[in-house]
C-alpha positions as CSV (number, residue, x, y, z in Angstrom):
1,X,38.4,-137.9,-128.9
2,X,37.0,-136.3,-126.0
3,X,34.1,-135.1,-127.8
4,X,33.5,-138.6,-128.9
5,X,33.1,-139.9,-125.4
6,X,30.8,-136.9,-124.8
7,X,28.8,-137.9,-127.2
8,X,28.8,-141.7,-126.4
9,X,27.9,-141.4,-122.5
10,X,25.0,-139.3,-123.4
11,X,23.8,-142.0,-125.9
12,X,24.9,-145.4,-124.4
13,X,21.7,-145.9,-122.0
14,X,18.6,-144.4,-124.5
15,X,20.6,-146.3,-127.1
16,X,20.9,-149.6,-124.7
17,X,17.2,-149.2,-124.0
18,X,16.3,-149.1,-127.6
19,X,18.3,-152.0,-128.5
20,X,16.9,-154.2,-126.6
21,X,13.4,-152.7,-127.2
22,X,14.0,-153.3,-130.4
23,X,15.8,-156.6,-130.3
24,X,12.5,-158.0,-128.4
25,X,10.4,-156.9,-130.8
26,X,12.1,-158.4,-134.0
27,X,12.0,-161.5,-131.8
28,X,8.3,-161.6,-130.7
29,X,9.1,-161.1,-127.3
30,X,6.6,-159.1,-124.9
31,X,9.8,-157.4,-123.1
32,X,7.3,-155.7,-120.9
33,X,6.3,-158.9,-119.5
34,X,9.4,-160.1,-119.3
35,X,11.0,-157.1,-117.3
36,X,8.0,-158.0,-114.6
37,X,8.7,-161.7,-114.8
38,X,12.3,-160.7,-113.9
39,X,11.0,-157.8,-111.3
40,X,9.1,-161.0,-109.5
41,X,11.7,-163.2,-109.7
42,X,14.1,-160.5,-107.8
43,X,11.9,-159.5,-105.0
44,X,11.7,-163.3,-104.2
45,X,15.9,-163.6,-104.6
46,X,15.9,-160.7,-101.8
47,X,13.5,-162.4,-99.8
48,X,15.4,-165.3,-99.6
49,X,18.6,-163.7,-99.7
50,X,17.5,-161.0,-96.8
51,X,18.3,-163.1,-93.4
52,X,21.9,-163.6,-94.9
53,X,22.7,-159.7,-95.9
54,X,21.4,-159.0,-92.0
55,X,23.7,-161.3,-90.5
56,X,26.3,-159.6,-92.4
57,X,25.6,-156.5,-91.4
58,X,24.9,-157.3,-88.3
59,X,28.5,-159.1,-87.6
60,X,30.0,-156.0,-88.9
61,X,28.8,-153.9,-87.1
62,X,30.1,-155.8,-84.4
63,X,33.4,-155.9,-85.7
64,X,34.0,-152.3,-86.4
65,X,32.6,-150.8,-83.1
66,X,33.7,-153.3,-80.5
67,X,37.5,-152.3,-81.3
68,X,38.3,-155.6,-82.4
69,X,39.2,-154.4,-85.9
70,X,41.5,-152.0,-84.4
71,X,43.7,-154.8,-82.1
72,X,43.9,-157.0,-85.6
73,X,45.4,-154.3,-87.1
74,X,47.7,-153.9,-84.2
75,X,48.6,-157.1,-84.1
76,X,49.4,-157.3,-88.1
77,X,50.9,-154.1,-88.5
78,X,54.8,-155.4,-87.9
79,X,54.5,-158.0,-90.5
80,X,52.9,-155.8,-93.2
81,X,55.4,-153.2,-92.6
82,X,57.4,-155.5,-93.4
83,X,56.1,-156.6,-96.8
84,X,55.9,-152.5,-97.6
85,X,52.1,-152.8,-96.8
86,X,50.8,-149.2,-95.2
87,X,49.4,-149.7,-91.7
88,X,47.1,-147.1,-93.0
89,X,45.5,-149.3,-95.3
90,X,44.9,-152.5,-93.2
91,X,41.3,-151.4,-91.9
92,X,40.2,-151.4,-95.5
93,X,42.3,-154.6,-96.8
94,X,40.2,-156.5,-93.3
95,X,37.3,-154.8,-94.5
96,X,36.9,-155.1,-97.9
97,X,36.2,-159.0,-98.5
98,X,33.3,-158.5,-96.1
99,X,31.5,-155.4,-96.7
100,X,31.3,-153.0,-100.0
101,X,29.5,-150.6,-98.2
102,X,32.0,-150.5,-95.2
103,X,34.9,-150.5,-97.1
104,X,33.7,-147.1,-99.1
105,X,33.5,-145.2,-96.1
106,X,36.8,-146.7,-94.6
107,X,38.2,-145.4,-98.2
108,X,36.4,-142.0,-97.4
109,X,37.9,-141.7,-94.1
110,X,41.6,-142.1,-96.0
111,X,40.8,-139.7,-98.9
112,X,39.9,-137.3,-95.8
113,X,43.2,-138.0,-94.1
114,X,45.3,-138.3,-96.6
115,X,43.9,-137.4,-99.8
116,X,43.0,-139.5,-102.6
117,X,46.2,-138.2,-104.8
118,X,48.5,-139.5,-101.8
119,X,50.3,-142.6,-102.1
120,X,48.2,-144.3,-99.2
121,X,45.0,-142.9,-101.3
122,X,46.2,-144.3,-104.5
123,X,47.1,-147.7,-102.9
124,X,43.6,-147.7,-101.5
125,X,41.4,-147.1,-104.8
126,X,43.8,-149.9,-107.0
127,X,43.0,-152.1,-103.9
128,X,39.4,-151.2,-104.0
129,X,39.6,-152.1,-107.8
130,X,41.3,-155.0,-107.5
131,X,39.9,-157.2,-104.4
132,X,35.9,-158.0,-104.1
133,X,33.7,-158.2,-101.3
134,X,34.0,-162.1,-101.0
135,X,31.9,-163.0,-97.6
136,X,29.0,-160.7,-98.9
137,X,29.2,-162.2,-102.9
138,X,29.4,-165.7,-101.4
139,X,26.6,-165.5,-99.1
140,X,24.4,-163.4,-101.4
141,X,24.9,-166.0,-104.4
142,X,25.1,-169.2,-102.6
143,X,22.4,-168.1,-99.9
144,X,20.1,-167.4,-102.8
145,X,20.8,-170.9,-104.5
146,X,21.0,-172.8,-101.3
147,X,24.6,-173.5,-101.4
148,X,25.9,-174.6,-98.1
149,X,29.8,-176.5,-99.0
150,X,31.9,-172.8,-99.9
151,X,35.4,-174.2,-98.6
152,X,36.6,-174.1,-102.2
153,X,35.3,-171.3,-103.8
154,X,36.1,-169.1,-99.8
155,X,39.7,-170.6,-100.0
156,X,40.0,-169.6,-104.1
157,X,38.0,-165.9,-103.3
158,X,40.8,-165.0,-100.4
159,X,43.6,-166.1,-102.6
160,X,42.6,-164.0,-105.4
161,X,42.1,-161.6,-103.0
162,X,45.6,-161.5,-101.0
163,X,47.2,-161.5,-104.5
164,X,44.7,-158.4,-105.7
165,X,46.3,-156.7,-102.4
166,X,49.8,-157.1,-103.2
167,X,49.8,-156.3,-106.8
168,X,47.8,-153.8,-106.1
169,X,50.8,-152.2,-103.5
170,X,53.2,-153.2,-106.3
171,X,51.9,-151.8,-109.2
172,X,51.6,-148.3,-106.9
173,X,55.0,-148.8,-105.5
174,X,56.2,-148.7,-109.5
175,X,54.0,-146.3,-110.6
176,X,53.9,-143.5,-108.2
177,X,56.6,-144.5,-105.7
178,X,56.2,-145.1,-101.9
């Protein structure tokens, strides 16, 4: 079996690229032109898309290094402990539905401090599988559409979020015990 999947992650991009090589040519389609129709297409989405993904960035930044993250989390930490929720973990579960990027290195700085085979490590990458980045997806897909009404979609992203948290603690609680 292992071999198998050897064998299948050394094929699955040439094969992919051949595919739809050949896929464009039974169907009379000049995929090089297309790819550069597409290439144009996304340097004009990130131009459009750029003044949003700087603001983001920007606030951030803001956030993490003015301290402000660190009294949330103060201020939080009694009712997550609570609910079974590490403290540990609260800079990541603020960060995450802002910033990817941000996120990766607050899961960085856990692995270092408590390794990534540690409950608090293991709570930490199911949460980074199961939540999204939702103020960065919003404003990168409805910036680049001109969506300006998110109420909906913001209040349906954070509640899919909150519940990706807590199952996430759950399922780890079951599985490896707190």
């Amino acid at each position: 079996m292992i071999e198998i999947i050897k064998i299948l992650s050394i094929v699955a991009i040439p094969g992919f690229i051949v595919f739809v090589l050949g896929y464009g040519y039974i169907k009379k389609i000049n995929v090089y032109d297309t790819f550069i129709e597409g290439a144009k297409e996304g340097l004009s989405t990130v131009t459009r898309i750029f003044p949003y993904m700087v603001a983001i960035f920007l606030a951030i930044g803001v956030f993490r290094t003015s301290g402000a993250m660190d009294v949330l989390v103060k201020l939080i930490s009694p009712i997550t402990n609570l609910l079974g929720i590490p403290a540990e973990i609260l800079p990541l579960a603020l960060m995450r539905p802002v910033s990817g990027i941000a996120s990766t290195g607050i899961l960085g700085e856990l692995f270092k401090t408590h390794g990534p085979d540690s409950f608090i490590g293991r709570v930490a990458s199911t949460m980074m599988g199961a939540t999204e980045t939702i103020f960065y997806t919003l404003s990168i897909y409805f910036g680049a559409v001109g969506i300006k009404k998110i109420r909906y979609t913001l209040w349906g992203a954070l509640l899919a979020d909150i519940t990706g948290l807590l199952v996430a603690i759950v399922i780890c609680q079951i599985v490896f015990g707190s």
